[in-house]
C-alpha positions as CSV (number, residue, x, y, z in Angstrom):
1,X,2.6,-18.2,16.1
2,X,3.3,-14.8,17.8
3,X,2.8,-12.2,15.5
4,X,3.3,-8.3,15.7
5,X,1.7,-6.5,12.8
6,X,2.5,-2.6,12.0
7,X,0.1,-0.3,10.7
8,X,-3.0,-0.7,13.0
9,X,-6.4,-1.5,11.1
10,X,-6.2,0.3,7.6
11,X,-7.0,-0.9,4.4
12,X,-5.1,-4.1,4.8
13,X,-4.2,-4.1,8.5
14,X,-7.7,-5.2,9.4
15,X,-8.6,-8.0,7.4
16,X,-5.0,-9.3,8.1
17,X,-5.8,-9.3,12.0
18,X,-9.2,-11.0,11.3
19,X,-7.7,-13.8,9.1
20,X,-4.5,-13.9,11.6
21,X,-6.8,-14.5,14.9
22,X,-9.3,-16.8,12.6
23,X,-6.2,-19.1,11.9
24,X,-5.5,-19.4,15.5
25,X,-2.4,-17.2,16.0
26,X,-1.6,-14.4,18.6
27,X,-1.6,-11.6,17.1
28,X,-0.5,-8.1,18.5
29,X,-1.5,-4.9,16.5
30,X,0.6,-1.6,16.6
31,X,-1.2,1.4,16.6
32,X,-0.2,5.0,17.3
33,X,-4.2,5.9,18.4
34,X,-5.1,5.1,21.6
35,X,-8.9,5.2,20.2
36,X,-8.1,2.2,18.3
37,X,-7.3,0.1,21.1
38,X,-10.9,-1.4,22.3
39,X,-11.1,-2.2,18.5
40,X,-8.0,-4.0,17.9
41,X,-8.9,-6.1,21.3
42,X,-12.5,-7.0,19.5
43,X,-10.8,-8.7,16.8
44,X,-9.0,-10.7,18.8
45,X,-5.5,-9.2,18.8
46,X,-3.4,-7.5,21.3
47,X,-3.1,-3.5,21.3
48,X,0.0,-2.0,21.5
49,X,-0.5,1.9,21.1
50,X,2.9,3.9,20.7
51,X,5.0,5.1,17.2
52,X,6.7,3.2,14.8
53,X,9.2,6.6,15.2
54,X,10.1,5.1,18.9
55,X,13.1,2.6,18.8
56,X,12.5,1.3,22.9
57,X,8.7,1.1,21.8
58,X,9.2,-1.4,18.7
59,X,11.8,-3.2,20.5
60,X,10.0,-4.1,23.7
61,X,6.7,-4.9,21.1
62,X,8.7,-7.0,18.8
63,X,10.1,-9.4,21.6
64,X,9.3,-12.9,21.8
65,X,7.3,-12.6,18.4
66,X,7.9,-15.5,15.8
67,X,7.3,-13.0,13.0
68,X,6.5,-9.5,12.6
69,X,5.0,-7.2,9.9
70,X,6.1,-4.5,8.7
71,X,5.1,-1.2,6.7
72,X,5.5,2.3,6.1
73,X,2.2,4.4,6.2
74,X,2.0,7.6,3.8
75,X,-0.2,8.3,6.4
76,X,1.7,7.9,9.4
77,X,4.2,10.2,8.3
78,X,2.2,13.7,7.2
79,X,0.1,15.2,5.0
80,X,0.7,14.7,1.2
81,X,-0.7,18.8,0.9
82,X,2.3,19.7,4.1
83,X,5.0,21.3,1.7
84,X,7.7,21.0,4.7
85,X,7.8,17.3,4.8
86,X,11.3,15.4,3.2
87,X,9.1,12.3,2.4
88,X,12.3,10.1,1.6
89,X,14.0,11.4,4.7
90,X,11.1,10.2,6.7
91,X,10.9,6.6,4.6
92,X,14.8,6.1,5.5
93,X,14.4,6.9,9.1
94,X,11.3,4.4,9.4
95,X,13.2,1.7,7.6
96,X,16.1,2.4,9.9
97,X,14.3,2.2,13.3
98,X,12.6,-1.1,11.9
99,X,16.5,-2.5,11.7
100,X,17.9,-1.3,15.1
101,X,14.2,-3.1,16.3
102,X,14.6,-6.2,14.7
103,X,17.9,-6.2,15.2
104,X,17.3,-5.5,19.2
105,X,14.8,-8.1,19.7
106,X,16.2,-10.6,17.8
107,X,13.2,-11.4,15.8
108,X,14.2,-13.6,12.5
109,X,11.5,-13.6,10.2
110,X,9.6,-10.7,8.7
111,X,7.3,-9.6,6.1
112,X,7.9,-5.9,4.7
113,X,5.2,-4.3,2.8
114,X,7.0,-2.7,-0.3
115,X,5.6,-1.7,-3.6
116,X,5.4,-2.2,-7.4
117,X,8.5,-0.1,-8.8
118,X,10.6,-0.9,-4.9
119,X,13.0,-2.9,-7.8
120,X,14.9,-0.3,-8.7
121,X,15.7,3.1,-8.1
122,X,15.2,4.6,-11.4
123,X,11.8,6.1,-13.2
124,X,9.5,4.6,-10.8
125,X,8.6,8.4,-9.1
126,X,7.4,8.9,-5.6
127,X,8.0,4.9,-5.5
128,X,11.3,5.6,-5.0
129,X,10.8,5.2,-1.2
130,X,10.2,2.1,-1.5
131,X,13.1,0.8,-3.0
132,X,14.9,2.5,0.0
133,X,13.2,0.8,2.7
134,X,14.2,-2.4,0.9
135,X,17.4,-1.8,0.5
136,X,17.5,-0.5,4.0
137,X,16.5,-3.6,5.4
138,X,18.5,-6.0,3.0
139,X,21.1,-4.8,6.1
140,X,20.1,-7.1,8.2
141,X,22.2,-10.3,9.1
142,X,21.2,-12.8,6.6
143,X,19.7,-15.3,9.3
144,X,17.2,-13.0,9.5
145,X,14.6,-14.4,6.8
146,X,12.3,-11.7,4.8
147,X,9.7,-11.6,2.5
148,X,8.9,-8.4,0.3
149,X,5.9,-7.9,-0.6
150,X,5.3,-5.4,-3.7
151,X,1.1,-5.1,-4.5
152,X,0.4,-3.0,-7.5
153,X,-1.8,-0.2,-7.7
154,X,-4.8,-0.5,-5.4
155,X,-8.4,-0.4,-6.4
156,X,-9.2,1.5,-3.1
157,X,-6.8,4.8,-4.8
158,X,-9.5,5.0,-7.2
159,X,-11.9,6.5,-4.3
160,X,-9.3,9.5,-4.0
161,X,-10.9,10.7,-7.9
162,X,-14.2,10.8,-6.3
163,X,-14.2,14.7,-6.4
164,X,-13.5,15.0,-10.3
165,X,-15.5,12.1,-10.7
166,X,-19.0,13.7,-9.0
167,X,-18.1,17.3,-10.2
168,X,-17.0,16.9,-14.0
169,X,-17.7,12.7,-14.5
170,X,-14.1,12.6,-15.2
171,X,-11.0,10.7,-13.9
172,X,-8.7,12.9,-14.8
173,X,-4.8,11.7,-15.1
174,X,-1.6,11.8,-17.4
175,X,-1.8,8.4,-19.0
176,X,-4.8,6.0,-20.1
177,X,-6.1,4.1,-23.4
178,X,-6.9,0.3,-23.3
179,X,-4.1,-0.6,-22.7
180,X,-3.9,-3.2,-19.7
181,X,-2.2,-2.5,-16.1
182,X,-2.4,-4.7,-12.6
183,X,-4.3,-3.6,-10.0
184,X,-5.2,-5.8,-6.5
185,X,-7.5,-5.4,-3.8
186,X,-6.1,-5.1,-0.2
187,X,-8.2,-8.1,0.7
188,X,-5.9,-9.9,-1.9
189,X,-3.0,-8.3,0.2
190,X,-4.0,-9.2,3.6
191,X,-5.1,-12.9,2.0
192,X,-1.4,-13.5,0.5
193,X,0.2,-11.9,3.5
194,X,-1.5,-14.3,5.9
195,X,-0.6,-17.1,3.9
196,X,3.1,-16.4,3.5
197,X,3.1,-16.2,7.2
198,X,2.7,-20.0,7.4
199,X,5.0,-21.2,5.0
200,X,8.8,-21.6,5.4
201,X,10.8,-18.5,5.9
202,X,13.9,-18.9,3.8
203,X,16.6,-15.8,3.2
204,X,15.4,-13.1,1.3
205,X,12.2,-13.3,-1.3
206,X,10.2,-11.2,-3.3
207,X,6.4,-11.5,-3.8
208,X,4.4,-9.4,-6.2
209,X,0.3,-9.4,-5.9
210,X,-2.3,-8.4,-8.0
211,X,-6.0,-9.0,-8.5
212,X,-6.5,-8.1,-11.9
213,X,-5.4,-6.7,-15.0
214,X,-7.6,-3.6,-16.6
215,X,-7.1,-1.0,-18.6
216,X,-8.2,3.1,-17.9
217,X,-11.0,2.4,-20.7
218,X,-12.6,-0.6,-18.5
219,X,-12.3,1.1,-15.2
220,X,-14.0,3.6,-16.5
221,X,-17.0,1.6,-18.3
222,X,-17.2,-0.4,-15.6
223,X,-17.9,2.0,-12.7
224,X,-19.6,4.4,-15.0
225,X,-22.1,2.2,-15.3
226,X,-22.7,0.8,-12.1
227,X,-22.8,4.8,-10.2
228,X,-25.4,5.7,-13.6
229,X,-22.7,7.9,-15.0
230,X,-22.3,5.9,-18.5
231,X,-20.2,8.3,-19.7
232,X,-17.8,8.8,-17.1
233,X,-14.3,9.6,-18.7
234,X,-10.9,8.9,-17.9
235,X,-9.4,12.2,-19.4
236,X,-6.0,11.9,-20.3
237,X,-3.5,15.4,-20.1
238,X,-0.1,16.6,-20.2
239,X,1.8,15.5,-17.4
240,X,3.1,19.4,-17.0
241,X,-0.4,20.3,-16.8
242,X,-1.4,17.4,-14.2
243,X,1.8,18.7,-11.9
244,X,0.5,22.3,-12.3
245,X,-2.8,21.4,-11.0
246,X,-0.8,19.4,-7.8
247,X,0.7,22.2,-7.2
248,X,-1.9,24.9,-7.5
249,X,-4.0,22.4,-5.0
250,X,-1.1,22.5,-2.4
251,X,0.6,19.4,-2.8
252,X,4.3,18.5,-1.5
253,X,6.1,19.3,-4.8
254,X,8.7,16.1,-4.4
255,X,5.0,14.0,-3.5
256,X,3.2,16.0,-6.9
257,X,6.4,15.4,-8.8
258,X,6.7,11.8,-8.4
259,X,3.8,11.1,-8.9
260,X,3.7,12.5,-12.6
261,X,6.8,10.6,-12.9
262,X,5.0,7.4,-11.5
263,X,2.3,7.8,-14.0
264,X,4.8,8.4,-16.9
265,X,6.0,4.9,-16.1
266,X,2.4,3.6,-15.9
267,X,1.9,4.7,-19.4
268,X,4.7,3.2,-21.0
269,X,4.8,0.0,-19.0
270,X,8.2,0.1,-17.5
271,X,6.7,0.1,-14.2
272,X,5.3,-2.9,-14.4
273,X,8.5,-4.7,-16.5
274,X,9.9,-6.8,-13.0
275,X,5.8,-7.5,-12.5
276,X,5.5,-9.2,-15.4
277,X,8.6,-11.0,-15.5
278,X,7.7,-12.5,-12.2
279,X,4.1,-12.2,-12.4
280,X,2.1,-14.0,-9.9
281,X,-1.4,-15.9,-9.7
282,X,-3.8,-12.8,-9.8
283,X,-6.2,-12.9,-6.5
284,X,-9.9,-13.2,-5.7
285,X,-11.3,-9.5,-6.4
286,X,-11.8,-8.5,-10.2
287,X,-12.9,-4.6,-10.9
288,X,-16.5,-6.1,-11.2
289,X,-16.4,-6.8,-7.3
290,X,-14.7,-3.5,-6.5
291,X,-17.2,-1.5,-8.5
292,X,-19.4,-2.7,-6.1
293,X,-18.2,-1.4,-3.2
294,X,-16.9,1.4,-5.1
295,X,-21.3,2.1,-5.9
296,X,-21.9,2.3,-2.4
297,X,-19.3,4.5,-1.1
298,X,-20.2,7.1,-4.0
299,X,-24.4,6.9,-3.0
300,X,-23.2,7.3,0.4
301,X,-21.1,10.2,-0.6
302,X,-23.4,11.8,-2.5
303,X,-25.8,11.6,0.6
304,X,-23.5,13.4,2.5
């Protein structure tokens, strides 16, 4: 197959190119770096540098592909700490210029990237962009096949707490207890993506993934242990105080705001209600494996 994947080689982009070009397919890689060219062409895959933002640019990449891949990069649009940015503005408008593409090209089957909480568009916080682009794209002429993929939280966020985590030995948040949530590994991501490529494209699906199920209380045994912090604590406060602290830091007040909101949801479990009453096979990586890469990235950190 002919395959165009968005989001150049983050997280998930990466080991989805790898296992793409492994599996014999031509794969060609978006980017909007011109650095990242020689190492998209390594793997295997075709660069095509230019921005998800430019219409002609998606069109003229998505011709003649047999699928394409599509997501939305927090990244790609700003800085969570720029207080100017209309995140949902900038969602919509993505989601848009991927319909007018695929639309233009005449490309008829897709995979979106989505997100846990993209079900509805009610108490699932920052998430709520998600849900958009979905809904954007359910616009489409319905011979155009698509496939939603919503991951849950990832184990690689956990690397953003490194700060608290060095400084005080605390994860500090606005839920937590024992009680259970899902969490998946992008490798599970990229895995599940490249194997929905393969199978039948038929109208419009949803697909939830997740690795594993842990609560707060275990991530924090778990790594604690392995980084020689054994009592590393997940400290649970107010969710006014948690947005205080957002804010005080510089973060985008809708971006610090929803993501209390988000967390409110965790605690409860009504973020998770849709996961659970579809809930998939979990995937290869448990916490145990991610604590191990999680080990090295702090000693390397802490060399720094």
């Amino acid at each position: 197959m002919k395959i165009v994947l968005t989001g150049s080689l983050g997280n998930i982009g990466k080991p989805l190119t790898q296992l793409l070009v492994e599996r014999g397919h031509e794969i060609k890689v978006i980017s909007s770096k011109e650095e990242r060219a020689s190492e998209i062409e390594n793997l295997g895959a075709v660069a095509a540098v230019g921005s998800i933002k430019d219409v002609e640019f998606l069109t003229e990449t998505f011709k003649d592909a047999d699928a394409v891949y599509l997501m939305e990069a927090w990244e790609g649009i700003g800085s969570l700490f720029d207080k100017e940015i209309d995140f949902l503005a900038e969602f919509k408008n993505i989601g848009q210029n991927y319909v007018k593409a695929v639309q233009r090209s005449g490309v008829k089957k897709i995979i979106h990237l989505s997100s846990i909480g993209a079900h509805s568009d009610k108490g699932n916080g920052s998430l709520l962009v998600h849900y958009n682009v979905e809904q954007i794209l359910q616009t489409l002429p319905k011979d155009i096949a698509i496939k939603f993929m919503r991951p849950v939280g990832f184990f690689s966020n956990i690397y953003r707490w490194l700060p608290t985590i060095e400084s005080q030995g605390k994860i500090i948040q606005s839920y937590g207890g024992s009680h259970k949530e899902p969490w998946v590994s992008p490798y599970d991501i990229a895995a599940t993506i490249a194997e929905e490529m393969e199978k039948p494209f038929r109208g419009r699906t949803v697909h939830y993934i997740a690795s594993d199920e842990v609560s707060p209380e275990e991530i924090v045994n778990t790594l604690g242990k392995i980084i020689g912090k054994p009592d590393l604590e997940w400290k649970v406060i107010p969710g006014e105080e948690l947005l205080n602290q957002m804010l005080s830091a510089g973060v985008n007040e809708w971006i610090a705001k929803g993501m209390v909101a988000m967390q409110k949801a965790q605690g409860d479990g009504s973020l998770y209600e849709d996961f659970y009453a579809n809930k998939p096979i979990l995937g290869k990586v448990k916490l145990e494996d991610f604590a191990k890469e999680f080990a090295y990235i702090y000693k390397e950190n802490k060399l720094k």
